[in-house]
C-alpha positions as CSV (number, residue, x, y, z in Angstrom):
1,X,17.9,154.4,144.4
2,X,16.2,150.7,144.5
3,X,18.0,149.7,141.5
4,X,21.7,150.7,142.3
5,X,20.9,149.2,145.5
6,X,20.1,145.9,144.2
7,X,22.9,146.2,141.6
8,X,25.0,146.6,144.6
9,X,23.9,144.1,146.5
10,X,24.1,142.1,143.5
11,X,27.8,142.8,142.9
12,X,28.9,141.9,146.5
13,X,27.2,138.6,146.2
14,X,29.6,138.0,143.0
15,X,32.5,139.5,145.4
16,X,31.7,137.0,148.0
17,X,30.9,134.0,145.9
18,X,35.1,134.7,144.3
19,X,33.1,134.5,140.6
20,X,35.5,133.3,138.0
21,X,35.4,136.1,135.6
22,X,35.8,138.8,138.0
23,X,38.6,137.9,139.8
24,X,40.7,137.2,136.7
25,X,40.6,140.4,135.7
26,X,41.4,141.3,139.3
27,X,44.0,139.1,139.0
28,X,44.8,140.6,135.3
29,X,45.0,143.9,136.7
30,X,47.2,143.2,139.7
31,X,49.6,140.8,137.3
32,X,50.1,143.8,134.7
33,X,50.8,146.4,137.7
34,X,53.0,144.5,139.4
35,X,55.5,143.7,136.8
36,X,55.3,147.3,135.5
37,X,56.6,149.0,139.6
38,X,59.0,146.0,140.1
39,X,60.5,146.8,136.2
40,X,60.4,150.7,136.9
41,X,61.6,150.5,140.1
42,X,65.0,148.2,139.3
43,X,65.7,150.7,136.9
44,X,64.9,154.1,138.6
45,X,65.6,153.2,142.6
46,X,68.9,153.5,141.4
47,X,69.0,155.9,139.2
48,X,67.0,158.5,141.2
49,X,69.5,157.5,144.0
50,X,72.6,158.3,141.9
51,X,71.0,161.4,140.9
52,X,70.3,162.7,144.3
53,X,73.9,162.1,145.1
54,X,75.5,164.1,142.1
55,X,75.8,167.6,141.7
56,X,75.4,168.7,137.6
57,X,74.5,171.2,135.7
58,X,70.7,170.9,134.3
59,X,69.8,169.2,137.5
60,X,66.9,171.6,139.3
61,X,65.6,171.4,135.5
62,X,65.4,167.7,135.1
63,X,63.6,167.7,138.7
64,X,61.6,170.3,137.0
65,X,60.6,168.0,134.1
66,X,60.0,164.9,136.4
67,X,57.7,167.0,138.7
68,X,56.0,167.7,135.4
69,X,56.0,164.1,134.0
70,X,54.4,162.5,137.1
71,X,51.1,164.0,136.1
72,X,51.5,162.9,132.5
73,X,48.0,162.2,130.6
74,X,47.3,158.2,130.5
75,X,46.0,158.6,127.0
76,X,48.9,160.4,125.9
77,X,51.4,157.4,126.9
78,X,48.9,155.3,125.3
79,X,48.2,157.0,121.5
80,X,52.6,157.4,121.7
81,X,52.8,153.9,122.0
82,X,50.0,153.2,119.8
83,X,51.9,155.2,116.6
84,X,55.3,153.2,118.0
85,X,54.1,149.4,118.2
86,X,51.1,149.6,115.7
87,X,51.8,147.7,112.3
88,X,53.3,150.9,109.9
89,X,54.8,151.8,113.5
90,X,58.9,151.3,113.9
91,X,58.3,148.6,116.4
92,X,55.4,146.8,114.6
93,X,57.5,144.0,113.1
94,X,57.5,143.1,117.1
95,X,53.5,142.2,117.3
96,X,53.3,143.7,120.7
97,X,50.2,145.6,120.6
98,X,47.0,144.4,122.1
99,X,49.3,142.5,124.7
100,X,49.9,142.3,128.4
101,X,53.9,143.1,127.4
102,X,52.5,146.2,125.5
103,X,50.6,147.6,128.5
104,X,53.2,146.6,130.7
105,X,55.9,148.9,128.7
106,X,53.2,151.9,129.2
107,X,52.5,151.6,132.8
108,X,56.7,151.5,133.1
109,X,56.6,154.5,131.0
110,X,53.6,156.3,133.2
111,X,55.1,155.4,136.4
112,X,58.9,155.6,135.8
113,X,58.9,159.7,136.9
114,X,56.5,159.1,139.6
115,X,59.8,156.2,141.4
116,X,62.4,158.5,140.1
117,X,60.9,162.1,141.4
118,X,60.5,161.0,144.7
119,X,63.7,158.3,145.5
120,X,65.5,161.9,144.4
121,X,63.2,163.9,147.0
122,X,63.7,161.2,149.7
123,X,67.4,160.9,149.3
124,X,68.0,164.6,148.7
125,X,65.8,165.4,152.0
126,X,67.9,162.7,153.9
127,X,69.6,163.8,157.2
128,X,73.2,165.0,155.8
129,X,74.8,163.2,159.0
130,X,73.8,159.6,157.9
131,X,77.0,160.0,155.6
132,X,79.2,161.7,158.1
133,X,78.3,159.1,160.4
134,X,79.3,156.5,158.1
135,X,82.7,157.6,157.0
136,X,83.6,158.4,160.9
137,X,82.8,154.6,161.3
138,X,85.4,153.6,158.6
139,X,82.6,152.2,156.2
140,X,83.8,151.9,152.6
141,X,81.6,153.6,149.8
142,X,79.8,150.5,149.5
143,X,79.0,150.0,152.7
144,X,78.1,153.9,152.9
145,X,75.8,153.2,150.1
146,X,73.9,149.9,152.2
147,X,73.9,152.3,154.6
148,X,72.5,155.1,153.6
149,X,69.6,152.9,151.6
150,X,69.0,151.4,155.1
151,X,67.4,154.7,156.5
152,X,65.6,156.2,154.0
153,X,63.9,152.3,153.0
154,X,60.7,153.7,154.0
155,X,60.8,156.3,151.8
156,X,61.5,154.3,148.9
157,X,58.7,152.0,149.2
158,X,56.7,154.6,149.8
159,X,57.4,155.7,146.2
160,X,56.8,152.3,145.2
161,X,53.7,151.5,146.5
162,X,52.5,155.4,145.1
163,X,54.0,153.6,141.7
164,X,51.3,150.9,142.0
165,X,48.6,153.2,142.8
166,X,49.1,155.0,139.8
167,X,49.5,151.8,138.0
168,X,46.4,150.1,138.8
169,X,44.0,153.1,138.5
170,X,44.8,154.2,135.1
171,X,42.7,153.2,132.0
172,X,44.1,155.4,128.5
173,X,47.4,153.0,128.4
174,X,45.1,149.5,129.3
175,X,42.5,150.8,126.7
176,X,44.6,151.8,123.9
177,X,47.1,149.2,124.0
178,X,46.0,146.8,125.8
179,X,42.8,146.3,123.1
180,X,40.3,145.3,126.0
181,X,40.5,142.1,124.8
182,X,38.6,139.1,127.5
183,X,40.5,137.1,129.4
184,X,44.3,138.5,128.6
185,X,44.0,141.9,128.4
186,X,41.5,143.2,130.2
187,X,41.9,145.1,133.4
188,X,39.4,146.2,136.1
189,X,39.5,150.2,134.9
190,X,38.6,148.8,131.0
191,X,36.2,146.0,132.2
192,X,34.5,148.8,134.1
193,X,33.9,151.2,131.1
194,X,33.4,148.3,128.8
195,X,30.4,146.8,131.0
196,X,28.8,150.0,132.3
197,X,28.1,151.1,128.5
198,X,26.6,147.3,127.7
199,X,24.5,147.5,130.5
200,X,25.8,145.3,132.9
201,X,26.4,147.8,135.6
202,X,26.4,145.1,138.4
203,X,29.4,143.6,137.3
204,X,31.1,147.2,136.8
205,X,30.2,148.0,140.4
206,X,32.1,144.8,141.4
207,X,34.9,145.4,139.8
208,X,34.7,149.0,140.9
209,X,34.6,147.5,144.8
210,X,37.3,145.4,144.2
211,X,39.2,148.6,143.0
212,X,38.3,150.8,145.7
213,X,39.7,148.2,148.0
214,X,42.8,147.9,146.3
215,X,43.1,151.8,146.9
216,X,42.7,151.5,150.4
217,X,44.8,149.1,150.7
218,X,47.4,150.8,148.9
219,X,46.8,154.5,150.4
220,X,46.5,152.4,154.2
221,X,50.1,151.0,153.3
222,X,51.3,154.6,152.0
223,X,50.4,156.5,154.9
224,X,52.3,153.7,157.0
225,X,55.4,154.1,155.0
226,X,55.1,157.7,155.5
227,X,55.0,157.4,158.9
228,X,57.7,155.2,159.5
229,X,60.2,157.7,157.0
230,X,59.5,160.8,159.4
């Protein structure tokens, strides 16, 4: 018990003294997740929203398959793209394994059903009349669309804020991809398994603070969104 209190107590000095190496894989981390929700969610906002408007056949199956895919294994993302951008892989020529753009492309992969499942469950679960409404008002289909986007907002950041969470937690994609390598690819989740098994478990426990914040943060701002949407 004394010496994970002093390694704590050690790691919260490093916290509160903003130590260079520590918050640049903070800041590594954050970077990395960030451009993977803002990529996924231009592309799948959208999408999920025409989705949710469309009536086709297959459709209660692909919901099927995202509901599936949002609990897709990290590692599995990761060893795919490993056999894709390695050197004898198709996109080897490209050079973009062991780089931020590598572990970028995974996270957009790991996080892509997670925006898309739920903008098609928020739209779909939309009140019906928010259309009605709109037409009665004379508002033209883009204007309907604005509209329509307007009320369920919450929702959709909701989903995108869930995106991050997912995002910044995970470790197989960072690990396997990413390399681990110091300062430019390595995250909070890999500095934390890299450092506990060399020892240093004080400056894992930093990181792991810093990380457990973040969460908050991010499940504080979740069940606000949540909230709002109801």
């Amino acid at each position: 018990m004394e010496y994970f209190t002093k390694a704590f107590v050690v790691a919260v000095k490093s916290i509160l003294a903003f130590d260079h190496e520590l918050y640049f894989v903070v800041f590594t981390s954050l970077k990395i997740s960030f451009a993977s929700v803002i990529i996924a969610s231009i592309f799948c906002v959208p999408l999920g929203l025409l989705i949710s408007s469309r009536k086709f056949k297959g459709k209660v199956l692909l919901q099927s398959i995202l509901n599936t895919l949002m609990a897709l294994p990290t590692v599995v993302v990761g060893l795919l793209l490993y056999g894709i951008l390695g050197r004898n892989g198709p996109l080897g020529g490209f050079g973009l394994l062991y780089t931020p753009s590598a572990m970028i492309i995974g996270q957009c992969i790991l996080i892509a059903p997670v925006v898309l499942n739920l903008v098609v469950v928020a739209a779909s679960s939309a009140d019906p009349r928010i259309k009605l409404a709109s037409m009665a008002l004379g508002a033209d289909r883009y204007q309907r669309g604005v509209i329509f986007v307007g009320e369920i907002r919450f929702a959709l950041m909701a989903a995108i804020v869930m995106a991050f969470g997912r995002a910044i937690g995970e470790v197989g994609i960072a690990m396997m991809v990413g390399g681990n390598i110091e300062g430019y690819t390595r995250t909070m989740t890999t500095a934390i398994a890299l450092e506990t098994s060399k020892g240093d478990f004080e400056f894992a426990m930093a990181l792991g603070i810093l990380l457990l914040i973040i969460a908050f943060i991010v499940n504080f701002f979740l069940q606000r969104l949540q909230r709002f949407s109801k």
